[in-house]
LODREN-614601 format. One record per residue: residue number from 1; residue in three letters; chain; x, y, z of N, C-alpha, C, O in turn. Coordinates in Angstrom, 3 decimals, padded with zeros to 6 digits. Layout:
N
NODE     n   res   chain        nxx        nyy        nzz       caxx       cayy       cazz        cxx        cyy        czz        oxx        oyy        ozz
NODE   NUM   ALA       A          X          Y          Z          X          Y          Z          X          Y          Z          X          Y          Z
...
This chain:
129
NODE     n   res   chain        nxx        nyy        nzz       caxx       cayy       cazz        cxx        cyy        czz        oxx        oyy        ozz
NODE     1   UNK       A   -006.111    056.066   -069.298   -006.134    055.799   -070.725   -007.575    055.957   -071.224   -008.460    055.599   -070.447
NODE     2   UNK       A   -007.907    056.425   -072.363   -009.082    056.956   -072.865   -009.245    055.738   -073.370   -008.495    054.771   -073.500
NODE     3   UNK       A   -010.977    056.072   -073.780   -011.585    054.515   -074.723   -010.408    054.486   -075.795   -009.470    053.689   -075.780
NODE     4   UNK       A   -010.679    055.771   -076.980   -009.712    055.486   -078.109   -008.355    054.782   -077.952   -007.897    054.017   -078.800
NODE     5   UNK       A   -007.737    055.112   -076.767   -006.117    054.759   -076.930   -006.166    053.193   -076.586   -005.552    052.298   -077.168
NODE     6   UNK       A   -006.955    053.088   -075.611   -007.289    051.022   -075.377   -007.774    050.530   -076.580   -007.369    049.495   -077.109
NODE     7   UNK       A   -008.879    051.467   -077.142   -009.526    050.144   -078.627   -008.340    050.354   -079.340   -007.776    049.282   -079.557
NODE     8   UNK       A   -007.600    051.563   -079.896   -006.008    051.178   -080.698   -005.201    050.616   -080.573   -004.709    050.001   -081.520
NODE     9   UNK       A   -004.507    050.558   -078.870   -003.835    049.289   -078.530   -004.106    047.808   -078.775   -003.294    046.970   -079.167
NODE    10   UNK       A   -005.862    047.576   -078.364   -006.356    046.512   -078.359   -006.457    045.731   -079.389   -006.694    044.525   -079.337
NODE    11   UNK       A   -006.191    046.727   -080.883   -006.855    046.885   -082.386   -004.947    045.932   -082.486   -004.699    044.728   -082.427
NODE    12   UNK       A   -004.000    047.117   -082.645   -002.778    046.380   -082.574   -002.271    045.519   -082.025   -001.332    044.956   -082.589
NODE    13   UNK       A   -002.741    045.042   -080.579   -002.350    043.743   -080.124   -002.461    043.004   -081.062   -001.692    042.175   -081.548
NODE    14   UNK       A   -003.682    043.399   -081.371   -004.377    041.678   -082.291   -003.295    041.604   -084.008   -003.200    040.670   -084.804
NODE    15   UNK       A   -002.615    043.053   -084.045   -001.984    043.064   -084.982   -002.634    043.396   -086.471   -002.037    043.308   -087.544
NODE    16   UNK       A   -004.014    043.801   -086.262   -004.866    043.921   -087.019   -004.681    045.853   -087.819   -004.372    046.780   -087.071
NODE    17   UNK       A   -004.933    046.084   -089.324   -005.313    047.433   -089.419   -006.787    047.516   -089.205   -007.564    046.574   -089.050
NODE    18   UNK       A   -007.126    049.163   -089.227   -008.327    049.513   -088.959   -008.969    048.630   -089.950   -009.373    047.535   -089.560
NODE    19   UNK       A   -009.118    048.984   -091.228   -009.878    047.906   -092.117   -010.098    046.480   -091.423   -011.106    046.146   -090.800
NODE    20   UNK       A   -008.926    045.684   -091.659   -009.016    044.545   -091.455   -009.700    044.273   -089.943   -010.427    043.303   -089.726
NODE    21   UNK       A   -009.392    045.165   -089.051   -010.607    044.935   -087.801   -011.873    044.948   -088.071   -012.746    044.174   -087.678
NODE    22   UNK       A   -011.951    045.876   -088.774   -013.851    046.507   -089.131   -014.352    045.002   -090.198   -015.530    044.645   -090.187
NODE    23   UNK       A   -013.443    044.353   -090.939   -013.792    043.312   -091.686   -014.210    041.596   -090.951   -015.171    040.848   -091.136
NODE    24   UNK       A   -012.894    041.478   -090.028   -013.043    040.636   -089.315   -014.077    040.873   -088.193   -014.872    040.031   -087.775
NODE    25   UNK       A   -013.981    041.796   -087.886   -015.807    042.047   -086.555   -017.237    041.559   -087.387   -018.098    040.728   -087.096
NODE    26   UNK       A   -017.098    042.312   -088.344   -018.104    042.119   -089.007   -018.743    040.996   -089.310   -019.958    040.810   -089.245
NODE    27   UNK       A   -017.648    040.001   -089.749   -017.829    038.975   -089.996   -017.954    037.441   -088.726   -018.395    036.292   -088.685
NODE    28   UNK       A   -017.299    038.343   -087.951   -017.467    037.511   -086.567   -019.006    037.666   -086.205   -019.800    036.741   -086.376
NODE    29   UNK       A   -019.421    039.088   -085.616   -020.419    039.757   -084.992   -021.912    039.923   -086.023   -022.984    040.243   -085.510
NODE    30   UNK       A   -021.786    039.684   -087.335   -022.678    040.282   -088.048   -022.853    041.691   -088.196   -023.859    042.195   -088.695
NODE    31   UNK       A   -021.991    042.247   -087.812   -022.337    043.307   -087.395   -022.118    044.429   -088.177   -022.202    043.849   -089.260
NODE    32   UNK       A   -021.893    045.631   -088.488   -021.906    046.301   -089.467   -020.721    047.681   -089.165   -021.383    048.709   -089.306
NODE    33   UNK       A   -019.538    047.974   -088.880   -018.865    049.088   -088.746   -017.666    049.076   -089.477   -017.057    048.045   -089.760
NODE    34   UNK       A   -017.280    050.346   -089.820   -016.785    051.138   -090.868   -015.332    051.432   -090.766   -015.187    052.117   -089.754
NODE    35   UNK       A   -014.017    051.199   -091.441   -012.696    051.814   -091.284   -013.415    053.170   -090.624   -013.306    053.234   -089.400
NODE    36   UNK       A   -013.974    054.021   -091.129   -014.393    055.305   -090.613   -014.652    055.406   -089.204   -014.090    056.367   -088.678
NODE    37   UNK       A   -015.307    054.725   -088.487   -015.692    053.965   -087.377   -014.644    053.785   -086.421   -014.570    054.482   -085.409
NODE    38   UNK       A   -013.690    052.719   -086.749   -012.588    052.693   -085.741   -011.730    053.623   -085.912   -010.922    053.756   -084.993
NODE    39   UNK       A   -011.594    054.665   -087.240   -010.922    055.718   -086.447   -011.024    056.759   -085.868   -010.182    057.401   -085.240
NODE    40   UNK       A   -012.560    057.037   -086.166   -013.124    058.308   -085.095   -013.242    057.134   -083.615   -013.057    057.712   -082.544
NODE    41   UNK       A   -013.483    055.825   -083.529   -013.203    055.588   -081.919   -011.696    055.636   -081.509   -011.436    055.630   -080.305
NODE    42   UNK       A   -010.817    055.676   -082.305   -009.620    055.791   -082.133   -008.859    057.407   -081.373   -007.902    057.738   -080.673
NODE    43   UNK       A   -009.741    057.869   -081.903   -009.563    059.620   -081.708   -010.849    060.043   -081.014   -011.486    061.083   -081.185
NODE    44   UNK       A   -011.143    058.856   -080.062   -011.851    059.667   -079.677   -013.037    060.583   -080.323   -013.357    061.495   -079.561
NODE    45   UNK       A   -013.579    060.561   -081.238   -014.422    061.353   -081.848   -016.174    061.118   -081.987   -017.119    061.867   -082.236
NODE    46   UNK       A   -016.035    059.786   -081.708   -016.923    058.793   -081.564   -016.899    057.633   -080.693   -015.850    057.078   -080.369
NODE    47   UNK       A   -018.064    057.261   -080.309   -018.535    056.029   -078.769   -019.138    055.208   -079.833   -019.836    055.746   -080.692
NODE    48   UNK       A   -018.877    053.720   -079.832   -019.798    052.941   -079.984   -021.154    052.875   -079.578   -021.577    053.936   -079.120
NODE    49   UNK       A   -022.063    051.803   -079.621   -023.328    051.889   -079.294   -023.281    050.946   -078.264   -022.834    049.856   -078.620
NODE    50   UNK       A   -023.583    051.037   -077.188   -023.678    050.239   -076.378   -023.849    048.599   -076.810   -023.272    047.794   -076.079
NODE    51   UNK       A   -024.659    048.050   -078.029   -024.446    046.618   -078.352   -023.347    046.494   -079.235   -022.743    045.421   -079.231
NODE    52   UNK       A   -022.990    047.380   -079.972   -021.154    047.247   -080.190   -020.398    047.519   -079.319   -019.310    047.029   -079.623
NODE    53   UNK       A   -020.343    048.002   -078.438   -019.486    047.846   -077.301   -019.101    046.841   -076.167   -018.025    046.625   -075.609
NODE    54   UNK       A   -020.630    046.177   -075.983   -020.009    045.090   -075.464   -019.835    043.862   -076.985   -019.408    042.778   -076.588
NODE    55   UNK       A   -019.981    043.880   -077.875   -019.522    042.369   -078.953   -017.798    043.341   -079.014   -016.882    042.530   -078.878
NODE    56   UNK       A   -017.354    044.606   -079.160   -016.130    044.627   -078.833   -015.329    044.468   -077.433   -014.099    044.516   -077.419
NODE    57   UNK       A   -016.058    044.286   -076.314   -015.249    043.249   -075.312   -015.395    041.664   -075.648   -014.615    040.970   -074.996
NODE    58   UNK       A   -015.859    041.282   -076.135   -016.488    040.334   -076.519   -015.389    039.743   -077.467   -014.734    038.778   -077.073
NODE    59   UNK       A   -015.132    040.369   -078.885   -014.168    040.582   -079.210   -012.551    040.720   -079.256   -011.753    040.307   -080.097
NODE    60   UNK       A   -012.350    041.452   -078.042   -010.593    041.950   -077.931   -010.862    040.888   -076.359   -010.096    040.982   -075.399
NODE    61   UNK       A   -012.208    039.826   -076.381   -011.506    039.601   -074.693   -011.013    039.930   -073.703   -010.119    039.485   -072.984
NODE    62   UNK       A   -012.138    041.385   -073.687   -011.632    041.980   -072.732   -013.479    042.401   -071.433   -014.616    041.955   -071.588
NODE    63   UNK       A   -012.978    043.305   -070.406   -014.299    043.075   -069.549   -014.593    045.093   -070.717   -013.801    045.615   -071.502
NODE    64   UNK       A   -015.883    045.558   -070.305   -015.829    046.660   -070.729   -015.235    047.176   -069.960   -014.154    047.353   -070.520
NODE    65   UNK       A   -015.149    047.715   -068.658   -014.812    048.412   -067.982   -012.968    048.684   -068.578   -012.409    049.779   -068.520
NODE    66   UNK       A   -012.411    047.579   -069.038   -011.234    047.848   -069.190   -011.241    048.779   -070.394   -010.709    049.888   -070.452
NODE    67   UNK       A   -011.990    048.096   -071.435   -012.227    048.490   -073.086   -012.609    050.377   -072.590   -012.140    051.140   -073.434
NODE    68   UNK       A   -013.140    050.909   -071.740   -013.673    052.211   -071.434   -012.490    052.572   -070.549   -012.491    053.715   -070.092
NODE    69   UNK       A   -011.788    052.009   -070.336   -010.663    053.007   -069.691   -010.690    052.979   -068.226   -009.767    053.429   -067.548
NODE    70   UNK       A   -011.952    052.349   -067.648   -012.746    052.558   -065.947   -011.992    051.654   -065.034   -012.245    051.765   -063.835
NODE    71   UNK       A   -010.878    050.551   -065.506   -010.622    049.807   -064.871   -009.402    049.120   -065.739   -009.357    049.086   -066.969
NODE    72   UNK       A   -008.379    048.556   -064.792   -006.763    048.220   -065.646   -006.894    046.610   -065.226   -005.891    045.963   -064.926
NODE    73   UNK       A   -008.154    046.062   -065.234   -008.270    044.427   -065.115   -009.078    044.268   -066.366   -010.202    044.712   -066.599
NODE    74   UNK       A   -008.234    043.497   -067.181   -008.600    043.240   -068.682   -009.726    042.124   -068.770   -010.590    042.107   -069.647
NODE    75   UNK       A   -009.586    041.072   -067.614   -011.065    040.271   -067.554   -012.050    040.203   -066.886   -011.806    039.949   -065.707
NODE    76   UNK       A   -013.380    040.357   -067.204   -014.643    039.894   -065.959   -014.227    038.763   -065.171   -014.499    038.869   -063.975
NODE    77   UNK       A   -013.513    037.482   -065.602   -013.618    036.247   -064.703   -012.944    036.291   -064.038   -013.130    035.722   -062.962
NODE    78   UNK       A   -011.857    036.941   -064.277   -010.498    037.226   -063.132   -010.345    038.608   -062.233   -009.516    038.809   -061.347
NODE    79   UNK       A   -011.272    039.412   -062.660   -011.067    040.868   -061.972   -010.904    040.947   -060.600   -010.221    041.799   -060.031
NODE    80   UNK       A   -011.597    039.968   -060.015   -011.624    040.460   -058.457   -010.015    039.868   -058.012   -009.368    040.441   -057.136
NODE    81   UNK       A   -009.523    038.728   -058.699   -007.889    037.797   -058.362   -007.509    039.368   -058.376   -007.307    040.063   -057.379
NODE    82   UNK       A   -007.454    039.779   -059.755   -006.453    040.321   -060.293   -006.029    041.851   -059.352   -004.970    042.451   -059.166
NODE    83   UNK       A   -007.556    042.086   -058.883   -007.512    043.817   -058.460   -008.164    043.552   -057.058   -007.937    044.458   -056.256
NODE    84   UNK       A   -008.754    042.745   -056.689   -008.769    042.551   -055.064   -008.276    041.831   -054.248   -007.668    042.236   -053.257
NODE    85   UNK       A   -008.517    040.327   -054.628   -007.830    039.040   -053.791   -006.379    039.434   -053.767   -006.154    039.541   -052.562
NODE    86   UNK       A   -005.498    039.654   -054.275   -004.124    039.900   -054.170   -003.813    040.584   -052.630   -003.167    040.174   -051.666
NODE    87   UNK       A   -004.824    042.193   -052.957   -004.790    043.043   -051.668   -005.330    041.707   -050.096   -004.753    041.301   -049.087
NODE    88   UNK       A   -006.215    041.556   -050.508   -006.941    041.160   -049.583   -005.837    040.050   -048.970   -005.152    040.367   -047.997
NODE    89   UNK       A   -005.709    038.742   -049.593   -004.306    038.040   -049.136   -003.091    038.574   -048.715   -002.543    037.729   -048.007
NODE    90   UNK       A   -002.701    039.153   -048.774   -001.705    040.392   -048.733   -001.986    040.786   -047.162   -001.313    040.400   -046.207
NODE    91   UNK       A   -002.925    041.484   -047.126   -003.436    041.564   -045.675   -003.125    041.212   -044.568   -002.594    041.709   -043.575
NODE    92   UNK       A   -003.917    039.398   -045.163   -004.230    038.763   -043.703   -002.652    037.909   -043.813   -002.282    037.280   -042.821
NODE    93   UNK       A   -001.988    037.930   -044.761   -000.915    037.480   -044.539   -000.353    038.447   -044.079    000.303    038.016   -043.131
NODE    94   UNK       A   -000.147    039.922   -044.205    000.694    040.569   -043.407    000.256    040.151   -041.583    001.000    039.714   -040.705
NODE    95   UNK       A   -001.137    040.478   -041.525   -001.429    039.991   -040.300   -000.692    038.963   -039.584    000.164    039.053   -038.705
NODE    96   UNK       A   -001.225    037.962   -040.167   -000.265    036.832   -039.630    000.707    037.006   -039.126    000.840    036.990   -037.903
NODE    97   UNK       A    001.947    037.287   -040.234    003.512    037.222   -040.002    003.620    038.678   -039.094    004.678    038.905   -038.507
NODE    98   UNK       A    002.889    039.306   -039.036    002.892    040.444   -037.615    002.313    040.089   -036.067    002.439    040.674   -034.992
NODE    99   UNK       A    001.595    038.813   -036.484    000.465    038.748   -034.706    001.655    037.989   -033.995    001.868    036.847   -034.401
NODE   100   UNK       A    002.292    038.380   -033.192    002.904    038.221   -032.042    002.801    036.784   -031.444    003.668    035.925   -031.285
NODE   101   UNK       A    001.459    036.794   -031.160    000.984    035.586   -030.340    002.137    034.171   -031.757    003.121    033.438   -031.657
NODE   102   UNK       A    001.448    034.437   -032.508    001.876    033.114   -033.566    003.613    032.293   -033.085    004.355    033.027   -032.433
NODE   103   UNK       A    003.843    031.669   -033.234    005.454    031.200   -032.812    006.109    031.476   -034.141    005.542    031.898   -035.148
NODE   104   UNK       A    007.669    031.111   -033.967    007.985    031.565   -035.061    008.365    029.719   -035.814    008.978    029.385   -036.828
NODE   105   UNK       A    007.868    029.144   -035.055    007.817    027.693   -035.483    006.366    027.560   -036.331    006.087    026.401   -036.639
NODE   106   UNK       A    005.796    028.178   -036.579    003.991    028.012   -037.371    004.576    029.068   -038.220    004.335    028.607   -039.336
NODE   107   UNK       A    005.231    030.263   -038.428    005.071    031.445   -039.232    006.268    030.503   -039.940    006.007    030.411   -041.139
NODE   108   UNK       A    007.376    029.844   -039.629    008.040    029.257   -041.188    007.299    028.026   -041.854    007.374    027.681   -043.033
NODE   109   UNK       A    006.680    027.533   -040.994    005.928    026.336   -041.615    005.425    027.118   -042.546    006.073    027.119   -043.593
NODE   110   UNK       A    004.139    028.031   -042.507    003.501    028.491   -043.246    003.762    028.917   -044.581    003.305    028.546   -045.663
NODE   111   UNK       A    004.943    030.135   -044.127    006.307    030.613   -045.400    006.709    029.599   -046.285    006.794    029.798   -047.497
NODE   112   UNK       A    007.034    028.204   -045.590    007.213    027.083   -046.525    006.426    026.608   -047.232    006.867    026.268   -048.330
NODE   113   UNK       A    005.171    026.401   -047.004    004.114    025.500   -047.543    003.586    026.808   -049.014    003.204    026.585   -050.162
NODE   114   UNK       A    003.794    028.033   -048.309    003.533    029.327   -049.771    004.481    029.027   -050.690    004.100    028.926   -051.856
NODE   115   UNK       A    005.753    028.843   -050.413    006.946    029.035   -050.881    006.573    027.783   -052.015    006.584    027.967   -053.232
NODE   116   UNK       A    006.218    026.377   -051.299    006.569    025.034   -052.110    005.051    025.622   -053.264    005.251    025.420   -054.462
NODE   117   UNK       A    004.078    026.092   -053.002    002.929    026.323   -053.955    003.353    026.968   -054.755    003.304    026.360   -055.824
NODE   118   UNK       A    003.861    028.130   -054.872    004.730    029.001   -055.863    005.625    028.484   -056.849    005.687    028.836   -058.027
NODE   119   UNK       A    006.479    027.413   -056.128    007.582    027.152   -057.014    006.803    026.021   -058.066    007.069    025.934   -059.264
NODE   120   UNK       A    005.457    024.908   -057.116    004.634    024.411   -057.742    004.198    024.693   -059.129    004.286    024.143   -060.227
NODE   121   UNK       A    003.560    026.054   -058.502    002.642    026.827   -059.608    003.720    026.974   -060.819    003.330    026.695   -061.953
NODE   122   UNK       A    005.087    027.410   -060.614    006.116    027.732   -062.004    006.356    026.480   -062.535    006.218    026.386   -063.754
NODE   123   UNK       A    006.724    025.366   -061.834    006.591    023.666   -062.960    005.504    023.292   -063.838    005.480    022.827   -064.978
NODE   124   UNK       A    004.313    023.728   -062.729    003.138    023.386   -064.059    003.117    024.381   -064.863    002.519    024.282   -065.934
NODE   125   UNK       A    003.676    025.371   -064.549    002.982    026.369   -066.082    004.362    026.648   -067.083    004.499    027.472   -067.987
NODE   126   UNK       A    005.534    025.402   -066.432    006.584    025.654   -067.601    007.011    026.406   -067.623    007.235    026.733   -068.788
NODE   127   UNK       A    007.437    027.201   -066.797    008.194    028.401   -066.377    009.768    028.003   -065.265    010.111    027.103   -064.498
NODE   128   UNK       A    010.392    029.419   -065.839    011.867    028.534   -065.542    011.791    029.890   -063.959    011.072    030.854   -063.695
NODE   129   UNK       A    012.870    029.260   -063.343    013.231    030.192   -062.372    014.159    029.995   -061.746    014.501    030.801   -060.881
């Protein structure tokens, strides 16, 4: 996905038109850009300036790397959960439930104690399942 097609998505998430983005930034950021503005970044036709670029991650809450297209993890604080730790757990849990040596009396304990955190994790966050 190109810069333009993320800042347009990003522009409509918020449910915002071009105007009304360029009004509300402005007024957030001090900052100074133009309906004209978001739609040549929209098309691609135009790059921000590097200090509008990051007050628009800043902005849509997002990391740049996502806002530029370089990366499909929408936050700095979570990027590595989101796009490494997963793999990485993944891993050593495949490991695990593959190493031989383990009994199969420790590999369900384990399965259980993931299992009860999971279903954990869906009560606190109010989620049905």
């Amino acid at each position: 996905m190109t810069f333009g097609e993320r800042f347009k998505k990003l522009r409509i998430e918020k449910g915002l038109k071009q105007q009304e983005l360029a009004d509300d930034f402005n007024k957030t950021f001090e900052h100074t850009v133009t309906k004209s503005s978001i739609s040549q970044y929209e098309h691609n036709k135009k790059s921000p300036e590097i200090k509008a670029l990051k007050k628009f991650a800043l902005y849509f809450d997002v990391s740049i790397d996502y806002l530029l297209g370089v990366s499909n993890c929408r936050h700095v604080n979570i990027e590595r959960l989101e796009c490494n730790w997963q793999k990485e757990i993944l891993y050593y849990m495949k490991c695990f439930f593959l190493n031989h040596t383990v009994d199969r009396h420790t590999k369900d304990a384990f399965f259980k104690e993931i299992t009860n955190i999971y279903f954990d994790s869906l009560k606190s966050s109010n989620l049905k399942y």
